[in-house]
C-alpha positions in Angstrom: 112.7 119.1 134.5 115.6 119.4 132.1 116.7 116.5 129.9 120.0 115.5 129.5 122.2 116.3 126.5 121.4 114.2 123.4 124.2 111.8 122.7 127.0 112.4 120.7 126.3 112.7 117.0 130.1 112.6 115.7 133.6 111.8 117.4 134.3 116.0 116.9 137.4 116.3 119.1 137.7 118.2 121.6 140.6 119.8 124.0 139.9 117.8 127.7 140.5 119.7 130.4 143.1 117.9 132.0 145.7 115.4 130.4 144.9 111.5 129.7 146.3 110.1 132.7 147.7 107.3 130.3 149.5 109.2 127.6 149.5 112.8 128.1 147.3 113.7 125.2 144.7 116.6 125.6 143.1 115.6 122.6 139.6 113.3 123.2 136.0 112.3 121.8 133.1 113.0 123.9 131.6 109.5 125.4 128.2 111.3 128.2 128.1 114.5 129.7 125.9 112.5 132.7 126.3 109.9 135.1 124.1 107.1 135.7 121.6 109.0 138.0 121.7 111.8 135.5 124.4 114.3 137.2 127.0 116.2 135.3 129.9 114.3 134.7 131.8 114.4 131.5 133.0 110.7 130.2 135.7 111.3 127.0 137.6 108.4 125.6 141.2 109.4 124.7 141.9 109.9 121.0 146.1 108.9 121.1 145.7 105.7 123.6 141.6 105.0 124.5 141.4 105.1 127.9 138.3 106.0 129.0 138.0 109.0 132.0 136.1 111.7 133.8 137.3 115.2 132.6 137.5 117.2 134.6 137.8 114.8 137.6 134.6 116.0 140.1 136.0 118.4 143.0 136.9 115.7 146.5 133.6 116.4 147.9 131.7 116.3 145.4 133.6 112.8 144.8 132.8 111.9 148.8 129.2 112.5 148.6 128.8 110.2 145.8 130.1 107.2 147.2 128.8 108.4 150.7 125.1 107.9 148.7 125.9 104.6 147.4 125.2 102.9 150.9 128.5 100.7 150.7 127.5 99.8 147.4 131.4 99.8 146.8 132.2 97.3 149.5 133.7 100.2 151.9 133.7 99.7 155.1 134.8 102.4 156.5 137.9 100.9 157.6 141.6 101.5 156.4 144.1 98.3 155.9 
């Protein structure tokens, strides 16, 4: 079993892969590199404005099959409207 990445020690900026969707800044702080069930997913918190965000967002599918696990945990319905 491999553990996840110790937290981060420092606020050592880093170049995100895509710009904040807030400010335009490619300039952010790593916040996890894992999701609550212990996946990949990089969390960085904007250095210029503080949003908080996924970079790089996960690929659509990979985006689908989460929330397809989740059961309706996130009130969908299936339905549009």
């Amino acid at each position: 079993m491999t553990n996840p990445p110790a937290a981060p020690t420092s606020e050592e900026v880093l170049r995100s892969a895509s710009a904040c969707n807030l400010c335009d800044s490619h300039e952010a702080t790593l916040v996890s590199g894992r999701d609550r069930d212990g996946g990949p997913l990089r969390t960085v918190i904007c250095r210029n404005c503080g949003l908080v965000r996924t970079d790089p967002m996960p690929e659509p599918a990979a985006i689908e099959t989460f929330y397809a696990r989740q059961g309706g945990l996130y009130g969908d319905t299936g339905e549009i409207g």
